[in-house]
C-alpha positions as CSV (number, residue, x, y, z in Angstrom):
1,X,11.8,16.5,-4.6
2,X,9.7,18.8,-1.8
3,X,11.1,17.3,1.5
4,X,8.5,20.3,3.2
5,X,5.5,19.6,0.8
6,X,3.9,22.4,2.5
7,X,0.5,22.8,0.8
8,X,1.6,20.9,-2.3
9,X,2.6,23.5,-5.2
10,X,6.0,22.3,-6.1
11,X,4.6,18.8,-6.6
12,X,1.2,20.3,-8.2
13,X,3.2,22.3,-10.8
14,X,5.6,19.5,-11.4
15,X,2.1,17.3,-12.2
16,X,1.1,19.4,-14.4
17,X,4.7,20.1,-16.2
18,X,4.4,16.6,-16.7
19,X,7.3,15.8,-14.6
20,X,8.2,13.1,-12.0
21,X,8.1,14.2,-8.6
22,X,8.2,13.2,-4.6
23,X,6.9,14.8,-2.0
24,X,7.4,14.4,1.7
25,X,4.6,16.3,4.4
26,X,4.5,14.6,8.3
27,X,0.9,14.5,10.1
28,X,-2.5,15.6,9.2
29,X,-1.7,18.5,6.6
30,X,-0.7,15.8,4.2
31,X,-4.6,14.7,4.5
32,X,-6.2,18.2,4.7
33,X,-4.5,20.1,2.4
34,X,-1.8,18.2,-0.4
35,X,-3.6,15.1,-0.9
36,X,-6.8,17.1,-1.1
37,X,-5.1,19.8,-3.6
38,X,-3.7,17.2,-5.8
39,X,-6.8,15.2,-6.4
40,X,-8.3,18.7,-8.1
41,X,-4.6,18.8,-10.0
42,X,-5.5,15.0,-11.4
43,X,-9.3,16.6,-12.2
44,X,-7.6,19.6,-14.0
45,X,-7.1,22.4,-11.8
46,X,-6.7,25.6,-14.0
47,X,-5.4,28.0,-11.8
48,X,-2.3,29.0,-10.7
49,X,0.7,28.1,-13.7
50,X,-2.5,26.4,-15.6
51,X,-2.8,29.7,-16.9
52,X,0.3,29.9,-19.0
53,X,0.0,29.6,-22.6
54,X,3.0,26.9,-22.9
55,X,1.6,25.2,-20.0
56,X,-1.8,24.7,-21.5
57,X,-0.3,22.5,-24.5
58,X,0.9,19.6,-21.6
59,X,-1.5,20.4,-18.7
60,X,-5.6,21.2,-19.9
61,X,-9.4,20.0,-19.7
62,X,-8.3,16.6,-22.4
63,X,-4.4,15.8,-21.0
64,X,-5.0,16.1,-17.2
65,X,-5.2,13.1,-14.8
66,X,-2.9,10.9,-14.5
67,X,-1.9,9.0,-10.8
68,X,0.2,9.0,-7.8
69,X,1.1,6.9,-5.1
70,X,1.3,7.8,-1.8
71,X,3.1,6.0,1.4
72,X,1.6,6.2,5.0
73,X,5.0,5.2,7.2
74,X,4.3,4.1,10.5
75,X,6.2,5.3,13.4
76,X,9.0,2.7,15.0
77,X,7.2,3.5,18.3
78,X,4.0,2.7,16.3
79,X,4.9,-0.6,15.3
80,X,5.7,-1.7,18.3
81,X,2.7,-1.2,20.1
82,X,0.5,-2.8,17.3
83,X,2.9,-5.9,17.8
84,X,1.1,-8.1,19.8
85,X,3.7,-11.1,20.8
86,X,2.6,-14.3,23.3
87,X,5.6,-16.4,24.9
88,X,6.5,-19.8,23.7
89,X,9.5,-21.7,23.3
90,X,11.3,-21.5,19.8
91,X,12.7,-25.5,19.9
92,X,9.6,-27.3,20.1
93,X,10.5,-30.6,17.6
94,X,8.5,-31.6,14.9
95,X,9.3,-34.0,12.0
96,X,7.7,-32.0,9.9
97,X,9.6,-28.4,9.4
98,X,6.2,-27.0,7.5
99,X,4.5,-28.1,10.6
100,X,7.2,-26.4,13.4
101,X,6.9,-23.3,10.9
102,X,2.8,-23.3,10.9
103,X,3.0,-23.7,15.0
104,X,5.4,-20.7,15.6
105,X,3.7,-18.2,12.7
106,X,0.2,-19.2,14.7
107,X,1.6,-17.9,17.9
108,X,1.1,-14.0,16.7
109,X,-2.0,-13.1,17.9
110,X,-2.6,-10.3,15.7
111,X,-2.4,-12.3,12.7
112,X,-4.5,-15.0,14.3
113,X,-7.2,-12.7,14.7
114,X,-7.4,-11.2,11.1
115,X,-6.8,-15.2,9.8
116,X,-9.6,-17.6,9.1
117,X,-8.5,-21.3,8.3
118,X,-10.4,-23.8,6.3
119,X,-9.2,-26.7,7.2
120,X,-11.0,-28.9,4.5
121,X,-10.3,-26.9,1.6
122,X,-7.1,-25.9,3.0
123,X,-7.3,-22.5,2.6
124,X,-6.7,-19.7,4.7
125,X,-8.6,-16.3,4.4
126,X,-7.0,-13.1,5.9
127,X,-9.3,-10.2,6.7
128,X,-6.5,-7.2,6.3
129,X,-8.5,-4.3,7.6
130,X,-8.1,-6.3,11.2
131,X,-4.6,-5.9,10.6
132,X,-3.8,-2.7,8.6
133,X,-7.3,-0.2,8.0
134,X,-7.5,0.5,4.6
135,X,-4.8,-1.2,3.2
136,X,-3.9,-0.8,-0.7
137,X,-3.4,-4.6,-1.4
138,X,-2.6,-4.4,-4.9
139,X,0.0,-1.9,-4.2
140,X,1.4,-3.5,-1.2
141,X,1.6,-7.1,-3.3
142,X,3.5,-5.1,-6.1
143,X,6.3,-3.8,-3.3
144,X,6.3,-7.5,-2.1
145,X,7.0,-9.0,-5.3
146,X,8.9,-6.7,-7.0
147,X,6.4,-6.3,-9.6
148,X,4.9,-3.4,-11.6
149,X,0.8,-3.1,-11.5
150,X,-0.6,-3.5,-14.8
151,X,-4.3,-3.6,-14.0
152,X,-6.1,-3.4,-10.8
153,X,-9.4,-5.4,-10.9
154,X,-12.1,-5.1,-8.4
155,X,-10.8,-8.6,-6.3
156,X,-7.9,-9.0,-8.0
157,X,-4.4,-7.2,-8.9
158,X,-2.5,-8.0,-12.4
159,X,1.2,-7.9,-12.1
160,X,4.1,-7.5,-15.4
161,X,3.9,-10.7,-16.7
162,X,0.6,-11.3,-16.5
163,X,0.3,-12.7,-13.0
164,X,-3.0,-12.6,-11.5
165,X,-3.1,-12.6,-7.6
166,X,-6.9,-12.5,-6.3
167,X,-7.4,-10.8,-2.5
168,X,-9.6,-13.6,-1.5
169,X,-7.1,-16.0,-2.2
170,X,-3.9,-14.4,-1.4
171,X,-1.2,-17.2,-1.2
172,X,-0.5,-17.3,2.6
173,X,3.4,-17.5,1.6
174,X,3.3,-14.4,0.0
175,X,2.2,-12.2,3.1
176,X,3.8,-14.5,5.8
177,X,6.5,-11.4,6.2
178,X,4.4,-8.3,6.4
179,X,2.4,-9.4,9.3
180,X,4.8,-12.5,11.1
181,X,7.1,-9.5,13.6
């Protein structure tokens, strides 16, 4: 664990000891010099500990890759100011609780604008970029159900068990949280 990643060698040689690692770097070094470094590390990199003769049986040309995930965390102050809230009154009576449920979530205008209902099919289609620029759906539906990524198609994410979630057809329940403040 690097809590000052710094330019990224204790995670780097870690990678390439074949070790689990985490990293922490704040602001734009993380995106012009760590994430930059470690890409070359998942493309073998041979210098630095590469060099080492009982390094070169874990970490060469044929055993390096691998993957990492990263985690872009928004400031609170951030948040807040995306967070785009229009006033209504909470005990409007329906006899219908889906329905009092649909009017309220429809009240967020900055999920209003990223949403696209079709109201024959009854579908809804969620451009995310309007909400979140380049998102990483398949990760981000593996934190919200809990479930580890076994294969990322090209419109699609397949979860443990086999579950197959499509982008295009994203079940509205499912994201309800991350974008309803």
């Amino acid at each position: 664990m690097d809590f000052f990643l710094g330019s990224g060698t204790t995670t780097a040689v870690a990678h390439k000891l074949k070790r689990k690692w985490i990293g922490v770097e704040m602001g734009e070094h993380f995106w012009t010099v760590v994430l930059p470094r470690m890409k070359k590390v998942l493309a073998y990199d041979k210098s630095g500990i590469s060099k080492e003769k009982d390094v070169k049986e874990k970490y060469n040309e044929k055993k390096a890759g691998g993957f990492f995930k990263y985690y872009d965390l928004e400031q609170y102050e951030q948040t807040l100011k995306k967070a785009v809230y229009k006033e209504s009154h909470p005990f409007v009576v329906f006899s219908d609780k889906t329905i009092y449920q649909q009017y309220v979530f429809l009240k967020d205008l900055k999920f209003l604008e990223a949403m696209e209902l079709d109201y024959k099919n009854n579908k809804i289609k969620i451009d995310f970029n309007k909400i979140y620029p380049n998102i990483d759906l398949a990760e981000t539906i593996s934190c919200i159900t809990g479930k580890s990524i076994r294969k990322i198609e090209k419109n699609a994410v397949v979860l443990e068990g086999g579950e197959r979630i499509r982008f295009d057809e994203i079940d509205f329940n499912l994201i309800k949280g991350l974008i309803w403040w």
